[in-house]
Phi, psi and omega in degrees: 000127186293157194276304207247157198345138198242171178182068227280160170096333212295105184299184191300125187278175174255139190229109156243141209216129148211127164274120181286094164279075209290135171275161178319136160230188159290320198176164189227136170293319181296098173308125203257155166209163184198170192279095173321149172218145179242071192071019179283166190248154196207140175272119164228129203272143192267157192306301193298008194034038160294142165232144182248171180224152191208193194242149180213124161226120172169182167244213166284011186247298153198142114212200236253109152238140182267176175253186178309310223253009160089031177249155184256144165256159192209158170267142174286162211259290187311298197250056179009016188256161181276115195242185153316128195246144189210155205275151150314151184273358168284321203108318178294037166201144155263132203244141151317167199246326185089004180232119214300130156331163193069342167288138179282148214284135171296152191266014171273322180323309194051036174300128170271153176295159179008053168299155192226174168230162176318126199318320208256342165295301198307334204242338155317289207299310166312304172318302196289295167015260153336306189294281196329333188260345194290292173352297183316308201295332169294324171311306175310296122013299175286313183296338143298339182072074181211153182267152166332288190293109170227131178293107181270147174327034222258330185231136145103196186296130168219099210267175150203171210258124142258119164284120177244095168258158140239241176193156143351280205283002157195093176274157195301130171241359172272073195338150160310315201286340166304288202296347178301267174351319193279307202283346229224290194270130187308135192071003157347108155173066180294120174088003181080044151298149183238098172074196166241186183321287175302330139313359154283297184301318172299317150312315181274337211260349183076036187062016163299319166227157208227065200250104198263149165227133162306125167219119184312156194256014173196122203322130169283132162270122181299188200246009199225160150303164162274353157302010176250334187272337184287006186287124151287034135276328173270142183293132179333126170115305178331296176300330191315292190306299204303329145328294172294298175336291184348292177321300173328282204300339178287315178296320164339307194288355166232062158062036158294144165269080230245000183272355178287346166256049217212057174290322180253083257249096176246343205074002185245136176288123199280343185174158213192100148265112183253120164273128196233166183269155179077199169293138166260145184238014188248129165305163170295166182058047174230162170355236181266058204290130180291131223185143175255172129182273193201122179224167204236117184188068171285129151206155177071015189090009178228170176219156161317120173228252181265169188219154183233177211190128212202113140292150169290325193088216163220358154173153213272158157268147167289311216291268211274008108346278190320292194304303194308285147025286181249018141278328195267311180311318195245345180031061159264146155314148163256164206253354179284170183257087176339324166257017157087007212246001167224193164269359205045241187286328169075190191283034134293000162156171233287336197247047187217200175311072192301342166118206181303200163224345141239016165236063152351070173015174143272141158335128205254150224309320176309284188309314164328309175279352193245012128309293183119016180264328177291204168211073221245122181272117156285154169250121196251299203230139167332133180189143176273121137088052202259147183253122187246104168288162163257167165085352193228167154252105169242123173223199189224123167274147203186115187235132169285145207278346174246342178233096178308006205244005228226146180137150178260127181246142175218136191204143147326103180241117115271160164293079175185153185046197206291004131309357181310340169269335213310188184262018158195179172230205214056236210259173180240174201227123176224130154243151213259192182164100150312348177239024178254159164267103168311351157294351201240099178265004192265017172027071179204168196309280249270298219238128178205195170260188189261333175226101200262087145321074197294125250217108203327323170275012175068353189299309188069068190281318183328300195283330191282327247358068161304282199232187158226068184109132166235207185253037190225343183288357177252136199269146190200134177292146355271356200269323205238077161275012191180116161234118234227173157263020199249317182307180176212130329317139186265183184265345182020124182269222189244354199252032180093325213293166176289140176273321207049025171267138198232117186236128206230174161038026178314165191254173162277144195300125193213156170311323185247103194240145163231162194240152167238161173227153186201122173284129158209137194267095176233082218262348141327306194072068181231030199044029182214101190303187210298299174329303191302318198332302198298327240254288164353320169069029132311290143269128208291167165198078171320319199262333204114355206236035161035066187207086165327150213263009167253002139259026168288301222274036180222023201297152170205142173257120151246169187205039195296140174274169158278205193297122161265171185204146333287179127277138188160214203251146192047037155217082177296133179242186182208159168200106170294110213260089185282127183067070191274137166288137195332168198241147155236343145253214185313198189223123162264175174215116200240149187218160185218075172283120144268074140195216218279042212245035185278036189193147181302336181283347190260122185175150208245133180256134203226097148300122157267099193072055153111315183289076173342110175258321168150214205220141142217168152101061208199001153200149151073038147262157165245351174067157191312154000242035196244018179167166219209102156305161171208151194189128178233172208203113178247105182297138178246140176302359178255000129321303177286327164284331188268323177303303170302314189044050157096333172283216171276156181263101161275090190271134206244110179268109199239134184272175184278184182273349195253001203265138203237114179304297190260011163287023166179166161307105194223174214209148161206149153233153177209166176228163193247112167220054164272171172271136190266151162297137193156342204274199142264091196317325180268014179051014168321329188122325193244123183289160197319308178290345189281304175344286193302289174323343181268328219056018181279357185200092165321154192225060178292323173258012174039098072302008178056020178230116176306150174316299171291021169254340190294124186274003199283131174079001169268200164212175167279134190223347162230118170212107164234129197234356174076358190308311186253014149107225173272153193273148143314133180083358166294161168193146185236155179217148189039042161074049127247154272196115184245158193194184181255312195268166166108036179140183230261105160330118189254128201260025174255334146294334183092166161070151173238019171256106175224176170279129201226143224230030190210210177226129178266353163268346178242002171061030166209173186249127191291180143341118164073010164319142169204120205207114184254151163239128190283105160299134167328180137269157185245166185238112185269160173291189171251198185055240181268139166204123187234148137283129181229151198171123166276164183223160168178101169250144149197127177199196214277109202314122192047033195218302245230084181246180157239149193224152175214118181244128139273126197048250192244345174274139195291164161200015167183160196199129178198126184267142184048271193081181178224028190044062163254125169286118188248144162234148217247144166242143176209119171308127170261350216289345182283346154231075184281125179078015186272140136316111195226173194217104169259147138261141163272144194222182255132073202220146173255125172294218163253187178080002189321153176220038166112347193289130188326292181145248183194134183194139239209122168187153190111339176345107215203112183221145205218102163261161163310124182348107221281179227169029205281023177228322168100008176275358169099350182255141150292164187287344167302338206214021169257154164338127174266154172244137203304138171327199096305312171344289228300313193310343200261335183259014170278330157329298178290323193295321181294348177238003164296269218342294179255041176232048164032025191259003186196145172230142185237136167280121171302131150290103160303114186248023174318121172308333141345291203274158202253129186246135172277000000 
């Protein structure tokens, strides 16, 4: 009789096995995961099998281990033991010292406490990590012939596999029927545990889920030591997998049924929980560093997809179960900051800091809904006095209205039942961007988390990682009763624009708490909405359009499309913007593929009307079915208005022949985003059409651009892309320098040549720099005048800048950076009709550490309707004044006139008068 489940008559099976070994890749679809450590102490064995205890923050992707006393440690590369750590002189690396922890330190060392390598190293070394393994899981996925998008197992009877392995050289000392228990029985609370496994899951989901596990009644003996699955010499995951497969293939061989876990009969086995005996003795990313991911391992018609991998210890805990859990069970994210430089979520919830390890936190109200456990009202319409219970999952939703993927969530966190830790109560305020990271703490439009706390004093300690949660951080009477848009924190969306969700009247923290919710458009932000503004004569509404006129002077247009699908060659797709009002500055067009662009031939060419704009996804995609491209395309608006001419804009995305439609679930979206004419363009104070109408700005050609903003009859007076090395009349000094090397072509800026502000053989810039790039000179016009100029800086943060002066007055400036190519505007209008001289300038201190530099392309200066007598009308639209001919034949007309034989209508020539 087989030890495990019998299932007699069953024909034969087939048993398939692949150790998936993922190779380097770009990028991944597939969201990667690990067991977080936040400074916790961990026992680790030295080649002499001496164990040392040390500190560790990080997952299998990447991190930091310390000693008790705050020296950072590397495994030495030669003797493999764990040593004293000293930074590389770029800073991107930690080297060995060759001298063993515990050793006493030599006093030629000069070692510092808790080095760190560069923030943009550090975040390489994650990426290429994440990719290798996201790779792997796509590989898996295909060789099932499944697509990225998969419905995790979440609700309802939900079984899963526990493997209880042990070793030779350690054997299990935790009973099976325990862990049957820990995993299994209602009331769970061995070890001081608050329930089991299934009594977590069962708790949080509100009986939504019922998630039980199979556990063997008796310990797999590996066919190894376990010091053969811990060689930190083998890549990371391999022995894991190899190891669990064992497991897998022995319950097969004993007539195990593996098609009974298989709840939504997806054909995936729903989860493979592995317990190994003993301790992990492995730094992260080492042999059997406890890790969730993906493993390949069909019977019974089903297969294998993740799996998490877990020491016992000497007794089991909830917490890193749980988590693990709900990456394999909920393919929820985790919530922490991947290279550790923030708090992510902090001890708010399970897949951040969890909290006790035998009580876990709950999950926070954002993964509940996108489980499908909750019970979430969106907020629509104003209303008093709304009730948020704790203990339940009840929350509120508040959605942008153009990016579904963008919203604010609100729900009641106490202290009780498995929330009994956390570090405040009332209500938490969460904003979300499903397409954000928690890697990304620097909270601006591009880089954010993906669950964003907003965080009731404004302090942002959670993004600083100040704490990870106080006791200010939850909204409440009396201190934090309200957040609006005028407040800090404000309701914001992330790209700036106003939400106008307004939350009032918190109530004081109770099981049961209330709200008022109110849209209120106060876009001023001056606590007083728009209506009273006007209705008050607080604020003017020149035009009428019940809107204070300082806010006119912010107009800005979006437009996102949804998914069209698929994309690729003989499916051209399109998206129509209807009736977009005039651009008054560029257009940006931003685009977001799930396909096929992993190669130069593959890339998509983008028409407005007909009209050519350019090309993307035409260098550094990586393709389906491993990451989700971004590619931007920046437009100048009067391109963008003569292409539109006043109707809709349809802009039409058409791939190359080699771009495959169906070679993934694949996709594009894009959004339309600029500043509309509407603003005050002469910076007066009075929006335009108020301008005109008032006479307060003349319209001399009714073009609906006050004259003194008008670009008509103006010109382009700089357009340099570097493309054809330096221009005549340019000029540089103390090297810089144009080139190709030292980065990436950027196809959101153009070009693969630029100016660069460094050294191209080591791509980086020295001590005490100083280095300019000259522009001719130019003679500007009147009205609107801009510099446009992509950038893409990175150095040493306030010390190390780019600069850009006319004549001698500075008029941009930028530090650190993130090496991105960005592109920067900067208004000329204070030297309108000046002869002018731009420079890029470049200067450094000491102390330099390896950062790329400063590099400049694109160069674009756009002047305003010419003006040459300075009387503010343009030359387009001033009086013409008569020839001589004409004075000679108005003369004759003046004396037919007064020999009454003929009457000629005089021309006014007044300066004044306007010719149509």
């Amino acid at each position: 009789m087989s030890r495990y489940t019998k299932n007699c008559g069953r024909p034969g099976r087939i048993i398939t096995v692949v150790l998936c070994v993922a190779a380097l890749s770009a990028g991944g679809a597939q969201k990667t995961f690990g067991a977080p450590a936040f400074g916790e102490v961990f026992t680790l064995r030295q080649p002499d099998d001496t164990h040392i205890n040390v500190r560790i923050w990080g997952d299998e992707f990447y991190g930091v281990t310390e000693s008790l006393d705050g020296y950072t440690l590397v495994r030495d590369p030669k003797t493999q033991a764990f040593c004293y750590a000293r930074l590389s002189a770029d800073g991107n690396e930690l080297l060995s010292t060759g001298v063993p922890v515990g050793s006493t330190l030599p006093a030629g060392l000069n070692l510092k406490q808790h080095i760190r390598i560069n923030r943009a190293s550090a975040r390489a070394k994650i990426a290429a990590a994440r990719a290798r393994f996201a790779k792997g899981s796509a590989e898996i996925l295909a060789t099932l012939g499944r697509g990225p998008r998969l419905d995790p197992p979440n609700n309802g009877l939900v079984k899963g596999i526990t493997l209880l392995v042990d070793f030779s050289d350690d054997p299990g000392t935790i009973l099976p029927s325990e862990v049957d228990s820990y995993c299994n029985q209602v009331g769970y609370n061995g070890n001081g545990n608050n329930g089991s496994i299934r009594d977590y899951f069962y708790d949080v989901s509100d009986g939504n889920l019922t998630y039980t596990n199979f556990v063997p009644t008796a310990y797999y003996r590996a066919v190894h030591p376990k010091t053969y699955y811990e060689d930190p010499l083998i890549e990371y995951g391999i022995r894991a997998r190899e190891l669990i497969i064992e497991a897998l293939t022995d319950l097969e061989n004993n007539d195990f049924d593996f098609s009974q876990y298989d709840s939504n009969s997806d054909g995936l086995i729903d989860g493979v929980n592995c317990f190994y005996a003993g301790y992990t003795n492995n730094n992260w990313a080492e042999g059997l560093w406890p890790h969730s991911w993906t493993i390949s391992f069909s019977a019974d018609g089903v297969s294998t997809y993740k799996y998490q991998i877990t020491d016992m210890g000497d007794s089991l805990l909830l917490g890193t179960f749980c988590h693990e859990n709900g990456h394999m069970i909920c393919y929820w994210p985790d919530l922490y900051d991947y290279g550790y430089e923030s708090a992510g979520v902090g001890r708010f919830c399970l897949m951040c800091s969890s909290g006790p390890g035998t009580n876990p936190v709950e999950p926070c109200a954002y993964l509940k809904y996108i489980a499908g456990w909750s019970t979430t009202t969106v907020l629509t319409t104003p209303q008093a006095g709304l009730t948020v219970p704790s203990g339940v999952n009840t929350s509120y939703k508040f959605e942008h209205p153009l990016n579904p993927n963008e919203y604010y969530m609100i729900e009641n966190r106490q202290r009780a039942g498995r929330d009994s830790s956390i570090p405040d109560v009332g209500l938490a305020i969460w904003h979300i961007d499903t397409e954000g990271s928690n890697g990304n703490e620097q909270m601006t439009h591009q880089l954010h988390y993906e669950a964003t706390l907003v965080q009731a004093d404004g302090n942002w300690d959670l993004e600083y990682r100040n704490n990870y949660g106080d006791s200010t951080d939850l909204w409440k009477d009396p201190a934090y009763t309200e957040c609006r848009p005028y407040t800090h924190p404000n309701t914001d969306w992330w790209d700036g624009s106003g939400s106008h969700l307004s939350i009032g009247s918190i109530s004081p923290s109770a099981p049961t708490m209330t709200f008022d919710f109110d849209i209120l458009v106060d876009c001023n932000s001056n606590a007083v909405p728009d209506s009273q503004d006007i209705s008050m004569s607080t604020s003017e509404d020149c035009n009428s359009n019940v809107v204070p006129d300082e806010c006119d002077l912010r107009t800005s247009f979006v437009s996102q499309s949804g998914d069209l699908s698929p994309i690729g060659y003989g499916s051209p797709q399109s998206y129509t913007v209807v009736s977009p009002p005039p651009g008054l500055r560029h257009v940006t067009l931003y685009f977001e593929t799930f396909g096929d662009f992993n190669g130069p031939d593959r890339s998509l060419d983008v028409d407005i009307n007909g009209t050519p704009v350019g090309s993307v996804f035409q260098t550094g995609a990586v393709g389906c079915p491993y990451t989700l491209d971004r590619d931007g395309i920046v437009v100048p608006c009067g391109a963008f208005n003569a292409a539109v001419a006043g109707g809709d804009a349809v802009i039409n995305m058409v791939a190359t022949s080699n771009v495959d439609p169906y070679a993934c679930d694949s996709y594009i979206r894009m959004t339309v985003r600029y500043t509309a004419v509407g603003a005050s363009c002469n910076g007066n104070g009075i929006p335009d059409d108020c301008d005109i109408a008032t006479e307060t700005s003349d319209d001399c050609n009714t073009n609906a651009v006050p004259d003194d903003c008008d670009t008509t009859g103006g010109g382009t007076l700089l357009d340099e892309d570097f493309e054809s090395g330096l221009p005549t009349g340019w000029s540089v000094t103390g090297g810089f320098q144009i080139t190709g090397q030292c980065g990436a072509a950027h196809s959101y800026c153009g070009g693969s040549l630029w100016a660069y502000a460094g050294d191209t053989t080591t791509c980086t810039y020295g001590d005490y720099e100083f280095r300019e790039l000259i522009a001719p000179p130019v003679t500007l016009g009147y009205g609107l005048s801009e510099l446009r100029f992509c950038s893409r800086i990175e150095t040493e943060a306030d010390w190390d800048l780019g600069k850009v002066r006319v004549n001698d007055t500075p008029v941009w400036e930028d530090s650190g950076g993130t090496g991105v190519w960005q592109q920067q505007v900067v208004d000329l209008r204070a030297f309108a009709g000046q002869t002018v001289t731009i420079t890029f300038e470049f200067t450094s201190d000491s102390n330099t550490s390896g950062w790329l530099g400063w590099q400049v392309d694109n160069v674009y200066v756009v002047s305003g309707s010419p003006d040459e007598d300075g009387d503010g009308v343009p030359d387009e639209c001033q009086a013409v004044i008569p020839t001589l001919s004409e004075w000679g034949m108005l003369a004759m007309g003046l004396l037919l006139i007064a020999a009454g034989t003929l009457v000629l209508a005089q021309r006014h020539t007044s300066a004044n008068t306007r010719v149509n």
